[in-house]
C-alpha positions in Angstrom: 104.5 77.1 111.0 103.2 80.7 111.5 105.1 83.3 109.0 104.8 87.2 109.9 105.7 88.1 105.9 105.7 91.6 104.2 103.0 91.8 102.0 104.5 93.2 99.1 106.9 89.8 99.0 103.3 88.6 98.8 102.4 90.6 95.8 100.2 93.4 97.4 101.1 96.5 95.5 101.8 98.1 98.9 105.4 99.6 98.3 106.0 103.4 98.3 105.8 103.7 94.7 102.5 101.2 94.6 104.1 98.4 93.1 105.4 95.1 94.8 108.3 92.8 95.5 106.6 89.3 94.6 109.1 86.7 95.5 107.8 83.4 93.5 110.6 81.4 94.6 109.9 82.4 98.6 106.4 81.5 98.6 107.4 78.2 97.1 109.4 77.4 100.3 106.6 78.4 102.4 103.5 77.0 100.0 102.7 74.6 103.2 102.8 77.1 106.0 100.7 79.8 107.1 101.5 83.1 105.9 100.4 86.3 107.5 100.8 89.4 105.3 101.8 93.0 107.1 102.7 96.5 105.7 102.7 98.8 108.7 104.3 101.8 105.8 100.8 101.2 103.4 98.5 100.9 107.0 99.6 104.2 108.0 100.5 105.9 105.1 98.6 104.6 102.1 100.2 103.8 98.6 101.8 105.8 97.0 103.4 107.7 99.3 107.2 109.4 100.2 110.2 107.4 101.1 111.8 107.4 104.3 115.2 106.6 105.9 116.2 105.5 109.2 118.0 108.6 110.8 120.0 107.9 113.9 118.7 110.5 116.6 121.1 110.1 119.7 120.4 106.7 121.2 116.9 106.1 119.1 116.3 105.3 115.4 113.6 106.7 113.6 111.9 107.0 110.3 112.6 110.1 108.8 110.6 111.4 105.8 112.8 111.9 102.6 109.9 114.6 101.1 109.0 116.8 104.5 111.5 115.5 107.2 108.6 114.7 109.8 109.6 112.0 112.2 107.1 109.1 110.9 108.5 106.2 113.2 104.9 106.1 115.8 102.9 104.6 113.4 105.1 102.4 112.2 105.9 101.0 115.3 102.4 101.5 117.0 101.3 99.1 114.3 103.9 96.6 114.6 102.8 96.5 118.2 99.5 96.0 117.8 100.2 93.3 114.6 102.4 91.3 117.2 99.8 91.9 120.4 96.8 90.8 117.9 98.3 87.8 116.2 98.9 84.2 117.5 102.6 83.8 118.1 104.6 83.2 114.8 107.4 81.0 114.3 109.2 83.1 112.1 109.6 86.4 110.1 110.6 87.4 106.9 111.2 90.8 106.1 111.6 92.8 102.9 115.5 93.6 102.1 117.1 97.3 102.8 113.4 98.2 103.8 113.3 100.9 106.8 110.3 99.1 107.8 110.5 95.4 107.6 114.2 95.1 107.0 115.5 92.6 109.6 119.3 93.3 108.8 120.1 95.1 105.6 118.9 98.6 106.0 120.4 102.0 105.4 120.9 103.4 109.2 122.0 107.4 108.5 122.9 109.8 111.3 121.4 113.4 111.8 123.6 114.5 108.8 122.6 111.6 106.1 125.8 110.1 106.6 125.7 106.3 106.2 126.3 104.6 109.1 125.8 101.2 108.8 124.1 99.0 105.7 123.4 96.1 108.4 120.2 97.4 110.7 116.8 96.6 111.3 113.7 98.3 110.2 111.4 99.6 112.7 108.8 96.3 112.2 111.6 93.8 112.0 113.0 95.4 115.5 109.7 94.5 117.4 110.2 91.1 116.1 113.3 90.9 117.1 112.8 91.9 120.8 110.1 89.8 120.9 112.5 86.4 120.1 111.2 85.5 116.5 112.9 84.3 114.2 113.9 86.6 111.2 115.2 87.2 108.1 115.6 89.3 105.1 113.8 87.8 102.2 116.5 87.3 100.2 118.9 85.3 103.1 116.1 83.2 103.4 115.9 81.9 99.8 119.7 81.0 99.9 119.6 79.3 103.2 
């Protein structure tokens, strides 16, 4: 099986505050498949860098800069695009929890006025997968399933 995995899940110290989120016991469930790493934040941004939330903006979501307010949600989603486009199909995702990114169904969605919404959406990676028919999950859903 083909797994589209965030990379800091992996251990890649590619989090906004360079660090990771290695999750032993997930990679022990999926030791005898074939894991492919993405960070589309760290691709386009670097590590470290500023955090951002997902800002409801009339009928679109975007990535929002905490620091400067720029709209950051092209990169992000130009790369999960081209990650998708230049990978063999995968048979499932797993996404990093509450991530605006690579959350598949536990991230802060905010409207224009940083008033939570909802605690249940999708990041901006995880949404490409998910209109794309793979199967996905939060990290830590998957662990308990």
């Amino acid at each position: 099986m083909r797994v589209a995995i965030s990379a800091c899940l992996c251990g890649r110290k590619c989090r906004y505050d360079a660090t990771d989120n290695l999750n032993e016991e997930l990679l022990a469930l999926l030791v005898e498949h074939t894991l492919v790493p993405f960070c589309p934040e760290d691709h386009a941004f670097g590590s470290p860098r500023p955090t951002m939330d997902l800002i409801e903006c009339g009928d679109t979501i975007r990535a929002i800069s905490n620091t400067t307010g720029e709209d950051l949600s092209d990169p992000v989603i130009a790369y999960a695009e081209a990650f998708f486009d230049s990978n063999e199909p995968f048979d499932l995702y797993i996404g990093k929890d509450r991530s605006p990114s690579c959350s598949v169904k536990s991230a802060r969605l905010y409207d224009t006025a940083k008033r939570l919404i909802s605690s249940e959406a999708a990041g901006l990676m995880s949404a490409e997968a998910l209109k794309r028919g793979i199967r996905a999950y939060d990290a830590e859903l998957f662990v308990k399933i």
